[in-house]
N, C-alpha and C positions, 0 to 999 in steps of 0.2 A: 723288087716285089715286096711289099708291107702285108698285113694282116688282112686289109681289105680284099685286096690284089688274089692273095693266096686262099680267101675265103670264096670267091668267087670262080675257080678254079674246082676249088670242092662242091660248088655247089650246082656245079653243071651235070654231074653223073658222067662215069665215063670221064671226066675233062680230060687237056692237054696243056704241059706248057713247057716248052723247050728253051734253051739256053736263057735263065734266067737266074739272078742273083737275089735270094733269097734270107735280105736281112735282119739280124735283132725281132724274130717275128716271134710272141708269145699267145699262142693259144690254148686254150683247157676244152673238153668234152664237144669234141668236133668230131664230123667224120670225113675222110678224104672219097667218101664214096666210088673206090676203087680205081684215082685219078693215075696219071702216067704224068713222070716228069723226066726227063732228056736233056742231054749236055747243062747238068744247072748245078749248082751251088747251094746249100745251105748252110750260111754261117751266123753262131750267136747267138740263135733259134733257141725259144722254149716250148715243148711242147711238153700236155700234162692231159692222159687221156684220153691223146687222139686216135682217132682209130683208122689205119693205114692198110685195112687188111685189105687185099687183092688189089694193093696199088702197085703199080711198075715202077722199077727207078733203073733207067739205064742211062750210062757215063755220069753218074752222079759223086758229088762229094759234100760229104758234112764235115762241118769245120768248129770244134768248140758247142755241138750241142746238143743239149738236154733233153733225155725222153725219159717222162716219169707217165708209169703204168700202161704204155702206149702198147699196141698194137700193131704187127705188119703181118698175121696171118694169112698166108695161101697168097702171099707178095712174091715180085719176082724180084730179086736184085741183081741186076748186070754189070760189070763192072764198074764197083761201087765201093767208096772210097772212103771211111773213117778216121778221124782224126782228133783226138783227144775231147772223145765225145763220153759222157754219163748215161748208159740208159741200164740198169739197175731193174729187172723184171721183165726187159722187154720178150714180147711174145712173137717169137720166128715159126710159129708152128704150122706143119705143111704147106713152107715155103718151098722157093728154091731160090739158088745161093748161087753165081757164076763169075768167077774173077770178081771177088771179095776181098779188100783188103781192111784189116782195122789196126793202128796204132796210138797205145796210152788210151786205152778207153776202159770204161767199166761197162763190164758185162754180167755182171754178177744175179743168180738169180735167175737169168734170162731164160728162156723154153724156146730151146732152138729140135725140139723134136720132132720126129718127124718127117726131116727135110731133105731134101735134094741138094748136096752141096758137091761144085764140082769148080776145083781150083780158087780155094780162101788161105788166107796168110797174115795172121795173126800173131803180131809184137807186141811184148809189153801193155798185153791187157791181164785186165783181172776177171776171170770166170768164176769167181767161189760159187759153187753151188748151181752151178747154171746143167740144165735138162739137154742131152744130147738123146733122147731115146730113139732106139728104130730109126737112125737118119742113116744116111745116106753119103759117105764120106769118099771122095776122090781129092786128089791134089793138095792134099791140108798139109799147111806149115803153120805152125808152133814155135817160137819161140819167146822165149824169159814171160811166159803168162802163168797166171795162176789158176792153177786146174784144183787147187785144193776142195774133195768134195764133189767130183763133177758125176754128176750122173748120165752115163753111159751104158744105162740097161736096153741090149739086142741089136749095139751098136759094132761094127766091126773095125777093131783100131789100126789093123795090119797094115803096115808099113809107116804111120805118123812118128816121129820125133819125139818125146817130150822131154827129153835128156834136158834140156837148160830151165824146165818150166818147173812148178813148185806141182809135184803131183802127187797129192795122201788125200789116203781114204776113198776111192772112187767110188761109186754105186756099180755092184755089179750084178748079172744073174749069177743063181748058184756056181754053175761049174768054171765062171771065171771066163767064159772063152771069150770074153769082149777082147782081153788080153793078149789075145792069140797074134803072133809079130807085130805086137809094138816096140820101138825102139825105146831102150831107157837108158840112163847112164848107172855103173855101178854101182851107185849109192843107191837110187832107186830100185833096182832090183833088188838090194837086201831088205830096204823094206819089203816088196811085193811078197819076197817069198816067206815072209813073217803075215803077209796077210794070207798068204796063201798054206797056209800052218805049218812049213820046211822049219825046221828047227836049224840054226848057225852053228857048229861048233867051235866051243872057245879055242884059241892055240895055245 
């Protein structure tokens, strides 16, 4: 499926398009007018702009690509498959999120607040600065990602991992309780409890 292909999917309202390979397609300021795409493929793809919000993507996988300034707003993603993709601001905001996986991708920036997320598993991305607000977290794995910065105000981190991940400075509300059993490794709690103003004493 080329530009044409995939412009015309958007352009049906509502569209559909199932098991389809989704090549080197480069679009800027389109809208997917809330299409569903199933058993498909997107690899190599640039998108810049697009707006994806209240689109479906279930049994999908991206392969190698780019979303600058894009939109998946009040999107559903079902198990849905990332892969050393760039999307730098992307906006997840009162999405939902189910058998999510992403690896080697930039996530940085991104507004995933808000959301409905249940069973994501996330390698070796990088999150700096990315908005978890008010979401909604079940079954999340973590590892070797960059959490530096993540804002997580009203979010509950109980029981997540981040012991292998790079995790300073988080946004939190006052009393801290986003906090409240997350797992960390020992290095990481001496920092916390320096943010959380415990003083270390020297030996």
């Amino acid at each position: 499926m080329g530009d044409d292909e995939l412009l015309a999917v958007f352009s049906e309202g509502d569209g559909y398009a199932s098991s389809v390979l989704v090549d080197d397609v480069e679009l800027a300021y389109e809208c997917a007018n809330g299409a569903t795409f199933e058993g498909s493929v997107f690899r190599d793809c640039l998108f810049e702009q697009v707006d994806f919000g209240d689109c479906t993507f279930r049994d999908v996988r991206f392969e190698q690509c780019r979303f600058i300034g894009c939109t998946m707003d009040k999107g559903w993603l079902n198990r849905v498959d990332l892969r050393d993709c760039s999307a730098p601001g992307l906006s997840l905001l009162q999405a939902r999120l189910s058998q999510v996986s992403a690896a080697a991708c930039d996530l940085s920036f991104a507004n995933i607040s808000e959301t409905s997320i249940d069973h994501m598993a996330l390698r070796d991305c990088r999150m700096r600065e990315a908005a978890f607000q008010r979401a909604k977290l079940r079954h999340v794995s973590l590892a070797d990602c960059d959490l530096t910065r993540i804002d997580v105000f009203g979010t509950s981190l109980a029981g997540i991992d981040v012991s292998t991940c790079l995790f300073q400075a988080p946004v939190l509300s006052g009393d801290y309780r986003e906090l409240r059993g997350l797992v960390v490794s020992p290095e990481q709690a001496l920092s916390l409890a320096t943010l959380l103003g415990v003083r270390i004493a020297e030996e």
